[in-house]
Structure formats: C-alpha cells, structure tokens
C-alpha positions in Angstrom: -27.9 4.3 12.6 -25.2 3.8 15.6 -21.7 3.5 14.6 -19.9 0.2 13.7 -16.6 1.3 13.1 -15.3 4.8 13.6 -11.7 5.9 11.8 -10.3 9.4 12.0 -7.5 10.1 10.0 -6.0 6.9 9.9 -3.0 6.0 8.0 -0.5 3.0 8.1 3.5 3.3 7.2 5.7 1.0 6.4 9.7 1.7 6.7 8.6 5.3 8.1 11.5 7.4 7.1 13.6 5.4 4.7 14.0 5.6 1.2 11.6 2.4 0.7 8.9 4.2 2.5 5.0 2.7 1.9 1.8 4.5 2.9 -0.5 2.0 1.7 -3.7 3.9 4.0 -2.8 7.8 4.1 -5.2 10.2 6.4 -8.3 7.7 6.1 -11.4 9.2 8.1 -15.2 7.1 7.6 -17.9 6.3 9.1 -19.6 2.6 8.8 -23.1 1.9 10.8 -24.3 -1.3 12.4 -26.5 -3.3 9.7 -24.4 -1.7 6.7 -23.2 -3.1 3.9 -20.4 -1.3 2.9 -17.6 -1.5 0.0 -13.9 -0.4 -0.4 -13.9 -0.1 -4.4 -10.7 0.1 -5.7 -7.8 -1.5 -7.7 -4.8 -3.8 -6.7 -2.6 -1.5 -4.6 -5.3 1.1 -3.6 -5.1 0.0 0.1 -8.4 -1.5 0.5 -7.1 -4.6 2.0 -4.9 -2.5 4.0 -7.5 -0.9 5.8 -9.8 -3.5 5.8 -7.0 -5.2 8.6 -6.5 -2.0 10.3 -10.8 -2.0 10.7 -10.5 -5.9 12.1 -7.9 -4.9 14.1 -4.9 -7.1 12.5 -2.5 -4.4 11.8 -2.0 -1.0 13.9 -2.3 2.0 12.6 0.7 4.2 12.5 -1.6 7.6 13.2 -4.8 8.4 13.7 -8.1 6.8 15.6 -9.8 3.6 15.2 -13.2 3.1 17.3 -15.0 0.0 17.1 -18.6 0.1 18.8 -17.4 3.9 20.7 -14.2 2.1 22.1 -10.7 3.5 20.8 -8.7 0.4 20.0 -5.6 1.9 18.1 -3.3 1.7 21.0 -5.1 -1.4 23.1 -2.4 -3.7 24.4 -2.1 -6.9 22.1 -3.7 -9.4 24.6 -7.0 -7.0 24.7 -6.5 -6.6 20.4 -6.6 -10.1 20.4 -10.4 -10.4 22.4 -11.7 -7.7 19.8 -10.8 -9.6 16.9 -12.2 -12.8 18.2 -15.7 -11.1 19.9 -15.8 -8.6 16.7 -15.3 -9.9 13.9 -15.2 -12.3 11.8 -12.7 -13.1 8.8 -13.5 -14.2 5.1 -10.3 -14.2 3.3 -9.8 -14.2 -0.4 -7.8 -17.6 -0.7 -10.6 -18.7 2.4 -7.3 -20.7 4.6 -9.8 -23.7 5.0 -8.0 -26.7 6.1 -7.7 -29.6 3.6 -8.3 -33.4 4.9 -10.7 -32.4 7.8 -14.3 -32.4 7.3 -16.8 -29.4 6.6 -18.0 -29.5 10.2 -13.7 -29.9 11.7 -13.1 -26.8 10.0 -16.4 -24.9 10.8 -15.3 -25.8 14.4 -11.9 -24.3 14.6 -11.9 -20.9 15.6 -14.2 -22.3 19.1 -10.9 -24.9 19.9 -9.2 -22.5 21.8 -11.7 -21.1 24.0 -12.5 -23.8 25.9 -16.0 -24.3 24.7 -16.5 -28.8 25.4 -16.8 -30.7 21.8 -20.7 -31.1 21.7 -21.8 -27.6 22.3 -19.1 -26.3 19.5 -20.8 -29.0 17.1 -24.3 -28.1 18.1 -23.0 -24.3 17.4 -21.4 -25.2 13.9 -24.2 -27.5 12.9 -26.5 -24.7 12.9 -24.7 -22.2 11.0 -24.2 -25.4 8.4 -27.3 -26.1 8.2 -28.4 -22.3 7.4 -25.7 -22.5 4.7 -27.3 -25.1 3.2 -24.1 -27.9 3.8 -25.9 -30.5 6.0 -25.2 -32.8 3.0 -21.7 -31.9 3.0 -21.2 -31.6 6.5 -18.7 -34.9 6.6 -17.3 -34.2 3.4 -13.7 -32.7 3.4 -13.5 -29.5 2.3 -11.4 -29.8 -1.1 -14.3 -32.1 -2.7 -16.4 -29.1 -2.6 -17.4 -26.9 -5.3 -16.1 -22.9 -5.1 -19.5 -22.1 -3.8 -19.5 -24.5 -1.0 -16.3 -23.6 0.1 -17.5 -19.9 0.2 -20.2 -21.2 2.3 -17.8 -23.2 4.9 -15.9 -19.7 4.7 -18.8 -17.7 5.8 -19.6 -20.4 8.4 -16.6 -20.3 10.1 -16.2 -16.8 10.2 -19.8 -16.8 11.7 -19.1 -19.5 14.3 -17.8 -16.9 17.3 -21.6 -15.0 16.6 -19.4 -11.8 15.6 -20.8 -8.7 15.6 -19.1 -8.1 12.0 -18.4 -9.9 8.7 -14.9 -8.4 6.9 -14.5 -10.3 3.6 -11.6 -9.7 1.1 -11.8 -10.0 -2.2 -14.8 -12.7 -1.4 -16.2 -13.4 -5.2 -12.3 -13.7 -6.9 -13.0 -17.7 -7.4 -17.0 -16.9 -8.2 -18.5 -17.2 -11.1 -21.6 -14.7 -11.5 -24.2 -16.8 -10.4 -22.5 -17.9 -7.3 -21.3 -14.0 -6.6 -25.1 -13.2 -6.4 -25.5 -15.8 -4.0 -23.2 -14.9 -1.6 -24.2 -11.2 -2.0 -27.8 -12.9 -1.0 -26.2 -14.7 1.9 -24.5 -11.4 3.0 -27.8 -9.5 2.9 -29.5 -12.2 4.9 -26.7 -11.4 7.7 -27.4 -7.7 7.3 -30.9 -8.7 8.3 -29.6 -10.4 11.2 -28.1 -6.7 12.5 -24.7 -7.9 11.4 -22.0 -5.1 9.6 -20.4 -6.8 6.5 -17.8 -4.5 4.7 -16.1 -6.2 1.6 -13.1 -4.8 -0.1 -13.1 -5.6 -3.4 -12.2 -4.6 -7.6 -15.1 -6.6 -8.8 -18.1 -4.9 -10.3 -20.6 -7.8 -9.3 -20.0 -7.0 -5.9 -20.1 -3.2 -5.8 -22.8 -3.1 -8.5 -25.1 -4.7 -6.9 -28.5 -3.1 -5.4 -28.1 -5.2 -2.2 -24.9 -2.7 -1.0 -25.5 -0.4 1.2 -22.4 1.9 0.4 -19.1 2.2 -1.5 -16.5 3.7 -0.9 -13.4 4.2 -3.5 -10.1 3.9 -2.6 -7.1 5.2 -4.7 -3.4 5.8 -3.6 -4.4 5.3 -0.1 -6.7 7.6 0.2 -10.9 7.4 -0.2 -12.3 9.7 -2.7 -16.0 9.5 -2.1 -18.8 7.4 -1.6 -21.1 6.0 -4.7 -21.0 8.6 -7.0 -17.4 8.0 -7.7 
C-alpha cells in the first residue's frame, strides 16, 4: 500500500517559550496508506483534532515533516497550502458548518463557487454525489429541516464535491445515534472502496470499534501510543 500521508516527528506549539506554553501534538511520527481507514482514538485534549488539521494542512507544524502523496508540504508557501487543501482533501467537521436557509443542493455546491466552474456543471457534479447519498428527495429542502443523518449526508457530500483524494472527519458521529453511526461508518467504507483515505479522529467507541476500520491509533498528551492493541 503507497503512502497517503507521511509525518515524521511532528509536533505543534503554541506560545513557544512562555509560561502559557501548549504542545497539543509533541514528536508525532505515522504512517497512513491510500484506501485506509484510519482512527485517532483518544480523549478531549489528546491532540487528535490537532493533528488531524496539521494532516489537512490547516495549521503548520512548528517541527517536523508532513508529506502528503511523497510531497513535503510543512513549509509550502500559503497560496500553494491553499491548492492542497482544496485538491486533497476534504473536510467533515463535527458541528458540519452547513449553511442554514439555502437548499441541500446550494450548500453541496459551495466549495466549487470559487473556482470558476459555470452553474450547470457544479449542479450536474453535486447532483450526483446527492443522489449517491440518497438526498434526491431532499435536494430542494433547506438544510435545517433535515434529520441528523441527512445533514451528515449533505456533510459528506460537500466535502466530496472537489473529488478529493481524502476524507478527514472530526468527531463525525457526536450528533449520531447508533444506528445512524453505522451508517455513516457504511458510507465511509463505500468511499474506501472508491480508493479514497478517510482518517476520523474521534472518543467514540462506535466508531473505533467497528470492524469496518482499518486502523487506530491512540493519542494521549500529544503523543500516539500505538496502534489497535492499545
């Protein structure tokens, strides 16, 4: 299996030096494959969230290497950071940042607004991945009459819609009940399948429990202590 992401002894600082000095990623080295499922286990404050932005890019590391695909990207200029992020990856947030008042479809379509791409061929794009979601039926519907699931789905649709080469979710079943955690561990398998990378940091046992992960990883003070035997 050919690497995903690469980090070598990666760790992030805040206020480096002063008294209210935070190392919420210390010395971080790992290894995820394309096609991989892969965990960061771990409780509030154990820096899985942390890294999980310094592996997408969205915060720099303060030391240490971060390859994505065999590229070093720890010390890319911003303007080049920016065209990873957007040809990369692809974002599932724990409070999903949808945009209430616009329809399913408006907010699948927003992350293709500012490249560009003409109106019909960003809906034909977003209509597809709605339709593999199963939302047709709620493709006109705004997105705060949806259930929790559905607006899981329109998550995972949007963060689809620039055809990234990975899925980083955070914390993606905190607002899922058990059934609809299985689902979207379903719906994440189904993009493994697809040659996609999907790494999920996460505290709930649903997630990293489940048969359809490929690896965990626990993080604690920073640090990862092993893979699934911990």
């Amino acid at each position: 299996m050919s690497e995903m992401v690469s980090l070598r002894d990666v760790s992030r600082v805040y206020n480096q030096g002063r008294p209210n000095e935070v190392r919420p990623v210390e010395a971080v080295s790992l290894d995820i494959g394309v096609g991989e499922i892969a965990v960061l286990k771990g409780p509030s404050g154990s820096g899985k969230t942390t890294l999980l932005a310094l592996i997408g890019c969205m915060v720099r590391p303060t030391s240490g290497r971060i390859l994505i695909s065999g590229r070093d990207v720890a010390k890319l200029p911003e303007r080049f950071l920016t065209g990873v992020r957007r040809d990369t990856f692809g974002f599932v947030f724990q409070h999903l940042h949808l945009i209430p008042g616009i329809s399913v479809l408006e907010n699948v379509m927003l992350p293709l607004y500012p490249l560009g791409i003409s109106f019909s061929a960003a809906k034909r794009r977003a209509v597809v991945l709605i339709e593999q979601l199963d939302l047709a039926h709620r493709r006109r519907f705004t997105v705060e009459t949806l259930s929790g699931g559905e607006r899981q789905r329109v998550a995972i649709a949007r963060a689809l819609i620039n055809a990234p080469q990975a899925i980083l979710a955070d914390e993606p079943t905190a607002h899922l009940d058990g059934d609809l955690s299985g689902e979207l561990m379903r719906i994440f398998a189904d993009l493994r399948g697809q040659g996609k990378t999907v790494v999920i940091a996460t505290h709930d046992p649903l997630v990293y429990d489940n048969p359809l992960i490929d690896r965990v990883m626990t993080m604690r003070d920073g640090r990862i202590l092993g893979g699934d035997d911990e």
